[in-house]
C-alpha positions, 0 to 999 in steps of 0.5 A: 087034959081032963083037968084043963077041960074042966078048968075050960068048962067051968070058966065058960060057965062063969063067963055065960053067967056074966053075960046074963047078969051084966045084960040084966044089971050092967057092971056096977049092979052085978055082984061076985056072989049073984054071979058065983049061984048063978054060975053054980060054984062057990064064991071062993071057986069064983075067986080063984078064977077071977079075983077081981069083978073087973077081971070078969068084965075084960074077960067078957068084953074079950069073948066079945071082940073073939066072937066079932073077930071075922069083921075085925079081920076085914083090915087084912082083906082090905089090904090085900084089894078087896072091894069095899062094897063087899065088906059093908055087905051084910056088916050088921050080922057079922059084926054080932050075929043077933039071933044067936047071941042076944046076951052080947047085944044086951051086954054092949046095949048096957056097959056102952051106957054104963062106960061113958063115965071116965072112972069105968073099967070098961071106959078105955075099952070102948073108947078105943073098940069105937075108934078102931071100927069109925077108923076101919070105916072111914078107909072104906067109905074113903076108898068107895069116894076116891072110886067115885062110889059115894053120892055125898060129899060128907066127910068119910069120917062123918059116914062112918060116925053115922053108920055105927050110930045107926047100928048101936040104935037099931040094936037097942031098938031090936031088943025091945021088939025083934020082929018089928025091927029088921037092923040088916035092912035098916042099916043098908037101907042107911047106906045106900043112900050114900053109897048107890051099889048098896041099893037092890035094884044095883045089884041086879 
């Protein structure tokens, strides 16, 4: 168990270490050795965790989807009836809660940029990640429309397109001055243009 522990500890390290250097010099710019210091192993200790720099990235990207997996998980509850509006509510902090994980938000801001070239080994992770979240997106603004919700006739698909949009912006914005951008209040804003519930006045 004492071994499995520090096995355990030393990978979070390397992958804390990532988190950092991917969001200051994204994959391409980051290099085993920079990652090993900073780390505080041996290139070779490195190596014997993670072979390959892209083994590094998909574990990364794998903390990231495990750290946002209470909004994924919002399929379940949208099967089982739940309202809609209550998943768009507060969707921003769920999907990545900000102030306690900047290093994720520099990390997308950077690798999204970076994984638009087909060749990237993270290109077919964000391809389906944005997929599966305008798919989710789309089902509830589908839904709030065939409940007579929305006060748009843009496509479902468009809305969900527009919403994600919006949010990776404002998260880029929010790095560059956190207290002048409120991405909460920005993204609802947005929203309850289409959907009238989301306005404060409504939920009085």
């Amino acid at each position: 168990m004492a071994q499995y522990a520090k096995t355990a500890a030393v990978r979070r390290g390397i992958l804390d270490a990532c988190l950092t250097i991917f969001g200051e010099s994204g994959f391409h710019g980051a290099s085993m050795a920079e990652i090993a210091r900073r780390a505080g192993i041996s290139h070779t200790g490195l190596l014997h965790h993670f072979p390959r720099k892209e083994d590094l990235l998909m574990a990364v990207l794998t903390l990231q989807d495990e750290r946002s997996a209470d909004y994924l998980a919002r399929n379940e509850v949208l099967s089982a009836g739940a309202d809609p509006l209550d998943v768009l509510r507060g969707m921003a902090t769920t999907l990545i809660e900000r102030d306690q994980r900047v290093g994720l938000v520099e990390l997308s801001a950077v690798l999204t940029g970076e994984a638009t070239a087909p060749a990237h080994p993270a290109h077919d992770y964000f391809e389906t990640r944005y997929r599966n979240i305008r798919s989710f997106m789309t089902r509830l603004f589908t839904r709030l429309g065939d409940e007579g919700r929305l006060s748009t006739d843009l496509p479902p698909a468009h809305l969900a397109a527009i919403t994600i949009g919006a949010m990776d912006g404002l998260h880029t914005q929010w790095l560059f001055d956190r207290s002048a951008i409120d991405v909460d209040a920005c993204v609802t804003s947005l929203m309850s243009t289409f959907v009238p519930e989301l306005k404060p006045d409504a939920q009085d």
